[in-house]
N, C-alpha and C positions, 0 to 999 in steps of 0.2 A: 504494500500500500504506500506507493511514493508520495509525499507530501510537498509541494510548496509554498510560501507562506501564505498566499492567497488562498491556498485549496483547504477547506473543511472535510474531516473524513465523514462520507453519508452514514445515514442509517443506519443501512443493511452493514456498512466496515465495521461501526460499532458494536453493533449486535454480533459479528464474526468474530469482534475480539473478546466479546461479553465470554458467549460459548467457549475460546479454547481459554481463559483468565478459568473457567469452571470446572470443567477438565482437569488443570493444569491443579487446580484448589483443591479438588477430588485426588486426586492422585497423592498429594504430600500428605493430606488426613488418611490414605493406607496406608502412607509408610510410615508417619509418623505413629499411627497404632500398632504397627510391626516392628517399630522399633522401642514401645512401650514396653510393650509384652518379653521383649527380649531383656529390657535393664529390669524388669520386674525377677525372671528366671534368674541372669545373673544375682542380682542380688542374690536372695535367694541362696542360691548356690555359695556366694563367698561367704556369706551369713552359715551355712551349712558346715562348711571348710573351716570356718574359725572356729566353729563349736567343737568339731571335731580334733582343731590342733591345739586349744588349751589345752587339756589334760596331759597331754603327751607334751608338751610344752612346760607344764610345771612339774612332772617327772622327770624331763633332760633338766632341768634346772635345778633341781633338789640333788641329785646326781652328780653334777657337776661342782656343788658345794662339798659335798661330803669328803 
C-alpha cells in the first residue's frame, strides 16, 4: 500500500490492515498461552528439584563438617 502524502489509505486498506493487526493479535495470545503453561511446568519442576536436593544437601553438609 504505497502512500504519498497527498494519498489517504481507503476503507477497504484499513479494514485489510484491521484483519491481518487481528491475526497477527490472535497469534501472540497462542503463544503467549504456550509459553504460560511452559514457565508454569518449569517452575514446577525447579520447585520439585529443590525439594528434592535439600535433604541431600544438608546430608553433604553435615558430612563435610564432621
Amino acid at each position: 500500500m504505497p502512500k504519498t502524502p497527498d494519498r489517504r489509505p481507503s476503507y477497504d486498506e484499513l479494514a485489510a490492515l484491521v484483519v491481518r493487526q487481528m491475526a497477527t493479535i490472535e497469534a501472540q495470545r497462542e503463544t503467549i498461552a504456550q509459553l504460560e503453561a511452559t514457565v508454569e511446568r518449569l517452575t514446577a519442576r525447579v520447585a520439585e528439584l529443590e525439594r528434592r536436593q535439600s535433604p541431600q544437601l544438608g546430608e553433604l553438609l553435615a558430612a563435610a563438617v564432621q
